[in-house]
C-alpha positions in Angstrom: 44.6 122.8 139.6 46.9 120.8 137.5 46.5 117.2 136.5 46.5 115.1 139.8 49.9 113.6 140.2 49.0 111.7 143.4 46.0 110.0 145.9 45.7 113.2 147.5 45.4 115.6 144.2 43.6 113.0 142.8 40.6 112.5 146.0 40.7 116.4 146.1 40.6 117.6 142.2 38.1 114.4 141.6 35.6 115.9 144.8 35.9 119.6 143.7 34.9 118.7 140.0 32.5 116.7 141.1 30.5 119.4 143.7 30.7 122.3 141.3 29.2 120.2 138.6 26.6 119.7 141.0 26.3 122.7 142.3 26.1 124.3 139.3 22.8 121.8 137.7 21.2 122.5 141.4 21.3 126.0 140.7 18.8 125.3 137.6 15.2 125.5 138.1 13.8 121.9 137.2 12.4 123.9 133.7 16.2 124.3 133.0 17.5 121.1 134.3 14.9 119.4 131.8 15.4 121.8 129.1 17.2 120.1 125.6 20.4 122.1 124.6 20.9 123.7 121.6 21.5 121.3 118.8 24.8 119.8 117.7 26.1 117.9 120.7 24.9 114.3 120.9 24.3 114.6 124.5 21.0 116.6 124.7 20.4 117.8 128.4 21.4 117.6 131.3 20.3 113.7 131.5 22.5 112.4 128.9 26.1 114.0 130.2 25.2 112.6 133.9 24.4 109.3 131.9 27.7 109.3 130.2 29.5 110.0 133.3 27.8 107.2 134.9 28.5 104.7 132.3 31.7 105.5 132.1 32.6 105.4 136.1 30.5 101.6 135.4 33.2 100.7 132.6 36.3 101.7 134.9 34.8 99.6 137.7 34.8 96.7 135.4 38.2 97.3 133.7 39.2 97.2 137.7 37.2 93.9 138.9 38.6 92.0 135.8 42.5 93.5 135.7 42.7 93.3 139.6 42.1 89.7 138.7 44.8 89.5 136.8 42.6 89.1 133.9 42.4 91.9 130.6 39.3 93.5 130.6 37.6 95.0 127.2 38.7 98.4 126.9 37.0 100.8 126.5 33.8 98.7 126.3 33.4 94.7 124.5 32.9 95.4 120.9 34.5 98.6 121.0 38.1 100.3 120.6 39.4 103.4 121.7 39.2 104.7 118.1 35.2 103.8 118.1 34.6 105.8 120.9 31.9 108.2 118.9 30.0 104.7 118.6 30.3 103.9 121.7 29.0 106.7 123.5 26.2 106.5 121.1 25.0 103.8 122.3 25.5 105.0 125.8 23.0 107.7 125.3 20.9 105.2 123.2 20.6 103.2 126.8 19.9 106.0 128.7 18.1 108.3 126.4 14.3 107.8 128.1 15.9 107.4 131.9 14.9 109.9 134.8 17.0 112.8 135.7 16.7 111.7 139.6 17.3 108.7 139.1 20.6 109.3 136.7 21.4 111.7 139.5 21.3 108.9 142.6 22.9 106.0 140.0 26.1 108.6 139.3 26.5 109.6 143.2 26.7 105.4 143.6 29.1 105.1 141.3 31.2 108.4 142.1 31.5 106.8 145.8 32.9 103.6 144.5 35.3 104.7 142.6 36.7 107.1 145.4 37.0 104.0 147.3 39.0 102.4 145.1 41.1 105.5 145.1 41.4 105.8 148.5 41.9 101.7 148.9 45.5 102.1 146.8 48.8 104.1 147.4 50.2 106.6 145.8 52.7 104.3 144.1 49.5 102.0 143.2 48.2 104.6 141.5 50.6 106.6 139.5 53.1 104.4 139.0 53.2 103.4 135.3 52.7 100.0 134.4 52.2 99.1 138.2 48.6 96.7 137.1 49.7 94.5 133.8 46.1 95.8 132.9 46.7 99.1 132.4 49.6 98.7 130.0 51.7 101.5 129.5 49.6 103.8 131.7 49.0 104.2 135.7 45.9 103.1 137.0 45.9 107.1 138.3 45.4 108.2 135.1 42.5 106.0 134.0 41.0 107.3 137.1 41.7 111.2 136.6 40.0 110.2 132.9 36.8 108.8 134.6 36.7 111.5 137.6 38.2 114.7 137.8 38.4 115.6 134.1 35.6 114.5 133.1 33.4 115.9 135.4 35.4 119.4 134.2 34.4 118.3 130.7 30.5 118.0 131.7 30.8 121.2 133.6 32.0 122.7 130.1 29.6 121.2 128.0 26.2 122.3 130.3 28.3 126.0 130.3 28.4 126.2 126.9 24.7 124.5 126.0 23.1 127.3 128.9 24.6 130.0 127.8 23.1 129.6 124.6 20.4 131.9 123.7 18.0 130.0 123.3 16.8 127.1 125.2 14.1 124.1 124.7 12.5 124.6 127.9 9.5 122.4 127.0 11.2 119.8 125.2 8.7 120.1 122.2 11.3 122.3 120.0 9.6 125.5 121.0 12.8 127.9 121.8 13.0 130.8 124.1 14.9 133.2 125.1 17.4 132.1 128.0 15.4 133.8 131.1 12.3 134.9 129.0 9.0 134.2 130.6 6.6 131.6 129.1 3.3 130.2 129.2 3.2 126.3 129.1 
């Protein structure tokens, strides 16, 4: 489906995205689901790209609270601009590098339902029409939120793709790398 150009695209493409990601880490054995990828991505497992997603639904909850307000919120993040993004999503993983993969799990479904609240909560007019919200300057509110739901979710879908099809995998997280699918002793 094409970039959502209204509520309902939006609610649909955002749910869709959001169930096959899921779907597709549920149909991992918890070996796999705790497994590192392959090196060269900063986010290492499954863990950290649920994290990022999480953190970034948090920071478009708070760039709502405050510009719903009628006040400017720090985007993307205080102490951060959109061309220090690498530096920011360090530190996102740096934050949520040691947390639990359930408990990421739970904390991104929380934040995944707020945010199709507020989506839900606004018209079609609220949402796509550009520079409706002083706050989202040139933009649409829509698009901030097809950034935080629908496409990424397709991003993270993309990223675990890639890092499991690899051929090899760190299924014990102690650098010791195995064929995808081979059989191992612990």
């Amino acid at each position: 489906m094409p970039r959502p150009k209204n509520k309902e695209e939006l609610l649909k493409l955002s749910q869709e995205n959001y169930q096959k990601l899921n779907d597709y880490i549920d149909s991992f054995s918890d070996e796999e689901k705790h497994a590192d990828f392959p090196e060269g991505t900063m986010n290492r497992n499954i863990r950290d790209v649920l994290a990022h997603l999480h953190e970034w639904h948090l920071m478009f909850l708070e760039w709502y609270s405050v510009g719903m307000q009628h006040k400017k919120p720090d985007m993307p993040a205080k102490g951060f601009t959109w061309k220090t993004l690498p530096e920011l999503n360090k530190k996102i993983w740096e934050n949520y590098n040691t947390s639990d993969l359930e408990n990421i799990r739970k904390a991104l479904d929380k934040s995944y339902q707020e945010i199709r609240k507020i989506v839900e909560h606004h018209t079609d007019n609220e949402l796509f029409e550009k520079k409706h919200y002083r706050w989202t300057g040139s933009t649409s509110l829509g698009a901030y939120l097809v950034s935080a739901t629908s496409s990424h979710y397709d991003w993270a879908y993309k990223l675990i793709k890639k890092a499991k099809k690899s051929s090899v995998c760190d299924v014990n997280g102690q650098g010791d790398l195995y064929p995808k699918g081979a059989i191992y002793d612990d």
